[in-house]
C-alpha positions as semicolon CSV with decimal commas, in nm:
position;residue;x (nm);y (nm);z (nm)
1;X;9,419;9,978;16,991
2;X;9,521;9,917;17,350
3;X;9,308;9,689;17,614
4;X;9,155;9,965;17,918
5;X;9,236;9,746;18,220
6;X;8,970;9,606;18,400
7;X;8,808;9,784;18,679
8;X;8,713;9,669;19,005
9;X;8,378;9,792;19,185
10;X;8,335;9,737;19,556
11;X;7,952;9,629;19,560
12;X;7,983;9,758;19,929
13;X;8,152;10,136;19,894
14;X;8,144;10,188;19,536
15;X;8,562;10,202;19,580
16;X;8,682;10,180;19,234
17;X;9,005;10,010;19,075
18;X;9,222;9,938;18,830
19;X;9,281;9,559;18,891
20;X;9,148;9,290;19,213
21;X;9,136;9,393;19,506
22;X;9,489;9,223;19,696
23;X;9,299;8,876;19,794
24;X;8,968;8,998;19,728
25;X;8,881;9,246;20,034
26;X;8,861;9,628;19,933
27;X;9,110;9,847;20,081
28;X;8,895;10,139;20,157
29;X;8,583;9,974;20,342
30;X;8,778;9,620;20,455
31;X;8,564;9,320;20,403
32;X;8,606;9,060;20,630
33;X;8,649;8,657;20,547
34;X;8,347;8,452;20,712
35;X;8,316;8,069;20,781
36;X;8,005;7,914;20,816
37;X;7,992;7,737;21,152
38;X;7,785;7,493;21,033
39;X;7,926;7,362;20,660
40;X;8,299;7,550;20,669
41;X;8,180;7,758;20,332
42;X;8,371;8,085;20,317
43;X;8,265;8,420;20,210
44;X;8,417;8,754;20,173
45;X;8,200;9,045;20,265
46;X;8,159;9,343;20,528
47;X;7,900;9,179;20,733
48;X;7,802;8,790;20,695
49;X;7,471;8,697;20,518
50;X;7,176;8,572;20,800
51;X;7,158;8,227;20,557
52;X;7,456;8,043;20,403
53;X;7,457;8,097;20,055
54;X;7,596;7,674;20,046
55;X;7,409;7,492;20,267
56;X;7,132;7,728;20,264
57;X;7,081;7,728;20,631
58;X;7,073;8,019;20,901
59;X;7,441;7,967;21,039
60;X;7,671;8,130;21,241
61;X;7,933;8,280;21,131
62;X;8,280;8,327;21,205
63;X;8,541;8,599;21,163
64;X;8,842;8,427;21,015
65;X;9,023;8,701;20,887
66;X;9,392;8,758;21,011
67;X;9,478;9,001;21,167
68;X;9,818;8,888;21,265
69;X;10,166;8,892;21,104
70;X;10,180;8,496;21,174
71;X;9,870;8,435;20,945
72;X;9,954;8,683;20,691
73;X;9,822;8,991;20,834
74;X;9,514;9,142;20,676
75;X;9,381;9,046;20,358
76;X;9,419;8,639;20,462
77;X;9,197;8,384;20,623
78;X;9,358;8,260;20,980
79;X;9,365;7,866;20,909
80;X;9,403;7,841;21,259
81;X;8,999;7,928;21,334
């Protein structure tokens, strides 16, 4: 009996897969890496939560993700910010 391979549901768009999405941002609705301004917790998601989901306080947050060939391009966090 062969193993299906796993599938992958963007909780955002419903975009289905077979196998993660390349470093964890969907291709079809392109969640964006967020840092917390206040504790440096990172999230992936297409807008960032009103409340930190670690330090449980109403933070800022930051778009980290690059969008540069120096950083990685799409898809990674730019250390740099």
């Amino acid at each position: 009996m062969k193993n299906k391979p796993e599938k992958y549901v963007c909780d955002i768009c419903g975009y289905t897969a077979d196998g993660r999405f390349v470093g964890d941002i969907c291709p079809n609705c392109g969640l964006t890496y967020w840092k917390c301004e206040k504790c440096g917790f990172l999230i992936t998601a297409a807008k960032p939560p009103d409340v930190c989901p670690e330090c449980g306080e109403r933070c800022d947050f930051i778009d980290v993700t690059c969008y540069l060939p120096e950083c990685g391009g799409p898809g990674h966090v730019d250390r740099r910010l």
